[in-house]
Phi, psi and omega in degrees: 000114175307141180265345159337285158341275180254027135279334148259002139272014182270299187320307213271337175284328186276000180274294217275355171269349175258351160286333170293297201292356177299301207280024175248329178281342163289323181287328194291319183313304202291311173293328187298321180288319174331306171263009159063015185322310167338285202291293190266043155248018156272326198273312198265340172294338230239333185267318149337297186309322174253340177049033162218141169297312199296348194233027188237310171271029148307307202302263187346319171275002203271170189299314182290016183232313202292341195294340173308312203321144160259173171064025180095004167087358175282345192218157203257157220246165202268348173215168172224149193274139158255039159312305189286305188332309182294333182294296178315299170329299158327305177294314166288307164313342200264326172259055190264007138099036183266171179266071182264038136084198140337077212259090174256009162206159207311325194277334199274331182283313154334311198255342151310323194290301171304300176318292166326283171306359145296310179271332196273174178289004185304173157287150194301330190281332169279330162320293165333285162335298194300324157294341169301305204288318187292038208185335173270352180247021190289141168057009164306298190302349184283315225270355203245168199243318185205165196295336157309284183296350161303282235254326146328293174272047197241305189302321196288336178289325167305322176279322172328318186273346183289300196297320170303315162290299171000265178333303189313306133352289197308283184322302180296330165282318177290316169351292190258356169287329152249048198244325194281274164023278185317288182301344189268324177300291176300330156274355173270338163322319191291298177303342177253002175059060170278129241198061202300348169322276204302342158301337204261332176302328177277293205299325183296277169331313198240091175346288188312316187260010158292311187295326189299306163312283170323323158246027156246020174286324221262014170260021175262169188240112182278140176261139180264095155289334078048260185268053191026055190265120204288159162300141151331137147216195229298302180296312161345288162331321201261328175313298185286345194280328178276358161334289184321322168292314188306289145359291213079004171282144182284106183212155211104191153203068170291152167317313194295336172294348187268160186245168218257012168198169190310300166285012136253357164285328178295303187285355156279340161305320205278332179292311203259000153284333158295302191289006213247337194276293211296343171261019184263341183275354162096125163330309151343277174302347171258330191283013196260289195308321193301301172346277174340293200292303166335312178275009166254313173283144216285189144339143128232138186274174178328134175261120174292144189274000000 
């Protein structure tokens, strides 16, 4: 068994899984900025964090989070610094219009200011807060040499905390980014009837459009973020996808692709179920693998036109 051979048809099925996945990662972007999931699974971890609306739409109005907004200020942003988060937070607690007596540097006001929303009559929900945030300033004053370095690490235990829900997000947003990943992978596999059995079936048999495949898989373009090399984009896209018809791999769903008994409709399920996983995993990851695979197989030449 030549290993050429199937290296390159490994090139040529993972050349048509990173064309999927372009167009699968372009529709997920367009639903995700469409339904904004970023900003409002940022908005409800952050109304979680505080456990007040009201001080959750403090955050929000405040100048330095509303200077965020996009879109005419309509819509609201999908990440926050957390700097600003710890400032604001301060500020509202430090003017929370409570009576906390005497005050001589910023963490000793700070920390009346918590207490005080602690003793008071607010709702149970800044209450809460206010026990988070006071559990977060335990054991500064043993630990801090002057009123400066207190109220620094007062700010950075704040960002700590911040940062944790971040993460926490992060983890829940790729959740569903890839759950979407997936219906979007399958359904564009369905519509173009892409089928990797019967590609790799083609790709095996037929010499001529293996070599062919192998060599414009080895004219792709990987996008670099790194030195700002843009994402494929919608032409990119459309550009490659018709690669494919050019090709001559059986993509569609012209009569000759379809098959003609019960065990050949099963292996087309299992083929475009296989193209529809493999395009939910991101361009990225075949195009890191293709690399790999390119750089063990030899030239190949130019085919007469």
């Amino acid at each position: 068994m030549d290993i050429t051979v199937i290296i390159q048809v490994a090139i040529g099925i993972i050349f048509v899984w990173i064309i999927l996945a372009s167009i699968t990662s372009q529709i997920q972007e367009w639903v995700a900025s469409i339904l904004a999931w970023r900003a409002s699974m940022l908005e409800a971890t952050i109304a979680q964090l505080l456990s007040d609306p009201d001080l959750k739409d403090k955050v929000y109005n405040h100048p330095l989070i509303h200077g965020l907004f996009t879109n005419n200020g309509n819509r609201k942003p999908a990440g926050i610094p957390q700097d600003k988060f710890a400032l604001i937070l301060f500020e509202e607690v430090m003017n929370s219009g409570l009576n906390i007596g005497e005050a001589k540097t910023d963490f000793e006001k700070l920390k009346k200011s918590v207490e005080a929303l602690k003793a008071s009559d607010a709702n149970g929900g800044l209450k809460n807060f206010a026990t988070s945030l006071d559990t977060l300033l335990l054991g500064i004053e043993d630990k801090a040499d002057d009123a400066t370095q207190a109220i620094t690490e007062a700010r950075i235990r704040v960002e700590g905390w911040f940062n944790n829900s971040m993460e926490r997000l992060g983890g829940a947003y790729r959740r569903r980014v890839q759950i979407v990943a997936i219906i979007v992978g399958m359904g564009v596999s369905i519509a173009f009837n892409v089928d990797s059995i019967a590609i790799a079936n083609t790709l095996w048999n037929d010499p001529l459009v293996r070599q062919a495949v192998a060599a414009e898989a080895s004219q792709l373009k990987a996008p670099d973020t790194q030195t700002g090399q843009p994402a494929p984009s919608i032409e990119d896209i459309t550009k490659n996808a018709a690669k494919i018809k050019v090709l001559k791999l059986p993509v569609g769903w012209a009569s000759e692709n379809m098959p003609s008994d019960s065990s050949g409709w099963a292996s087309k399920f299992f083929g475009i179920l296989l193209s529809g996983m493999a395009a939910a995993q991101g361009s990225p990851y075949w195009f890191d693998l293709m690399r790999k695979l390119i750089s063990r197989n030899p030239p190949v030449p130019a085919q007469p036109s």
